[in-house]
C-alpha positions in Angstrom: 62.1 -6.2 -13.5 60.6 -9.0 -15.8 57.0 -9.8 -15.4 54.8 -12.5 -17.6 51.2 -12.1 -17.5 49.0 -14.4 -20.2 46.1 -14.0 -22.4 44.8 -15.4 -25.6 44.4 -14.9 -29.4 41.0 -16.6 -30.6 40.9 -17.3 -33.9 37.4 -18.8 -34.7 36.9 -20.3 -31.7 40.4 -22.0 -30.8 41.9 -19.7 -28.2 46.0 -19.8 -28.2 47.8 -18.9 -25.1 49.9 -15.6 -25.5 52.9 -14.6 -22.8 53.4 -11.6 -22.4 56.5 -10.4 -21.3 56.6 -6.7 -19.9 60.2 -5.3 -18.3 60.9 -2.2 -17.0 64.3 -1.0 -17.2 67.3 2.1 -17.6 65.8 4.6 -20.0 62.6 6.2 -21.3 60.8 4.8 -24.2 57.9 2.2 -24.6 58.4 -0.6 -27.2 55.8 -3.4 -27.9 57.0 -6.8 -29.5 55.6 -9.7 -31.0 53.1 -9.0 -34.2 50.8 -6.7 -32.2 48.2 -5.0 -35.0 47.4 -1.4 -34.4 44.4 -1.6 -31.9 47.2 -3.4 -29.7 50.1 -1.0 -30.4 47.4 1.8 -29.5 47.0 0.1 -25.8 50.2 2.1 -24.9 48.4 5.3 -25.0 45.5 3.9 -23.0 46.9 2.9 -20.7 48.9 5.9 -20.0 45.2 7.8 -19.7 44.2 5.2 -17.6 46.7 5.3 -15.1 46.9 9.1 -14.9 42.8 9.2 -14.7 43.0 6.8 -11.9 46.1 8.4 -9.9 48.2 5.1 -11.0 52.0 5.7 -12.5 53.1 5.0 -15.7 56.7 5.1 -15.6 59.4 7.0 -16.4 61.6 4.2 -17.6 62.3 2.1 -20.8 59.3 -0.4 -20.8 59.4 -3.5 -23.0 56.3 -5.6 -24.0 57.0 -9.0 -25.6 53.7 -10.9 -27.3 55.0 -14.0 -27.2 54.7 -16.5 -29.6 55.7 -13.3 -31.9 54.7 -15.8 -35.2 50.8 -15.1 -34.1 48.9 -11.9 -35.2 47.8 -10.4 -31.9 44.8 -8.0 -32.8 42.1 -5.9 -30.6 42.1 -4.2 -27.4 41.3 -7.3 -25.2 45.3 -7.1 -24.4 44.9 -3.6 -22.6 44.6 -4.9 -19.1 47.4 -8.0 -19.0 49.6 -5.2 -20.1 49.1 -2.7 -18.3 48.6 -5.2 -15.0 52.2 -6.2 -16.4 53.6 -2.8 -16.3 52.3 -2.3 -12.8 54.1 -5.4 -11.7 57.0 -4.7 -13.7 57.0 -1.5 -11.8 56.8 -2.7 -8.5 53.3 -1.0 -7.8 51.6 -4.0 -7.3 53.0 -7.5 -5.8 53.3 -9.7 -8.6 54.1 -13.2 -6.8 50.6 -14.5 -7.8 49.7 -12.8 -11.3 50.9 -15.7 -13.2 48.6 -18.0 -12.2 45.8 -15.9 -14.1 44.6 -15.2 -17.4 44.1 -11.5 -17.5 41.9 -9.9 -20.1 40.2 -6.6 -21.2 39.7 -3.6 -22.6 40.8 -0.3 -20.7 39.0 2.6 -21.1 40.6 6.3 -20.7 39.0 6.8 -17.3 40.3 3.5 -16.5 36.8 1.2 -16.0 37.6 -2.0 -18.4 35.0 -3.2 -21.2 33.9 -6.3 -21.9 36.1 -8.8 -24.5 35.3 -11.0 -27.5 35.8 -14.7 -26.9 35.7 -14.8 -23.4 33.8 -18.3 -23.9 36.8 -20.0 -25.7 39.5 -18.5 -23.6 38.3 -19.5 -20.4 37.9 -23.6 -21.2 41.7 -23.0 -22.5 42.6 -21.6 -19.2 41.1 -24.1 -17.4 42.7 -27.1 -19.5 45.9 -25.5 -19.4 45.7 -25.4 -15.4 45.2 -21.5 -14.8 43.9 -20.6 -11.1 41.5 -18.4 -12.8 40.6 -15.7 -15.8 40.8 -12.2 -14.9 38.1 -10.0 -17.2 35.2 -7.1 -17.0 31.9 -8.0 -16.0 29.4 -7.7 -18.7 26.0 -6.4 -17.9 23.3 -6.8 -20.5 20.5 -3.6 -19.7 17.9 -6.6 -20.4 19.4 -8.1 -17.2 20.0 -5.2 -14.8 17.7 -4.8 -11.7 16.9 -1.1 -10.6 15.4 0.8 -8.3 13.0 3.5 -9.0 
């Protein structure tokens, strides 16, 4: 099954939409397309920790990640979560009739929480001018900010 999910590459502060193009197929292997630097190629391992700290399935098929345009340098981690929401789609874990109306954004951790992403700023006014429904991306707490109990 093919499933697009979209992000950005910011360089400076112009953000350019990037599709990415995740299909799960006949097989077992993972290939990712598309001038991904090594920070992005290294999202396929992860992920794979994520999912199996977080009882989520990575699967046992042939799954095929397309950065699209592949003429743009995709670099950083930021990508983590549009893929691996892609895969879950792809996958049929998750109902994907509504994920491409989102930009979807940020960086998974091993135990599966997400960290916060560079650019966030940029990428959201592109979003909104290219008529996205919404951004998907974690939450960023600054300590300075945070309201406790004692």
């Amino acid at each position: 099954m093919l499933i697009k999910t979209y992000g950005f590459a910011v360089y400076g502060v112009e953000a350019i939409p990037i599709t990415i193009e995740t299909n799960v197929g006949q097989g077992i292997n993972f290939f990712l397309v598309g001038l991904p630097d090594s920070a992005v190629k290294e999202s396929h391992q992860r992920i794979k920790a994520a999912f199996t700290n977080t009882l989520l399935k990575f699967p046992r098929k042939e799954v095929t990640i397309n950065m699209a345009p592949a003429d743009i340098r995709k670099e950083g981690s930021a990508y983590d979560l549009s893929i691996a929401v892609g895969i879950l789609a792809a996958s049929e874990q998750i109902e994907p009739e509504k994920i491409a109306d989102y930009v979807i954004m940020g960086e998974l951790s091993l135990d599966g929480s997400l960290r916060p992403i560079k650019g966030a700023l940029s990428m959201a006014i592109k979003a909104k001018e290219l008529g996205f429904k919404g951004f998907i991306l974690p939450k960023k707490i600054h300590k300075r900010f945070q309201l406790w109990k004692d």
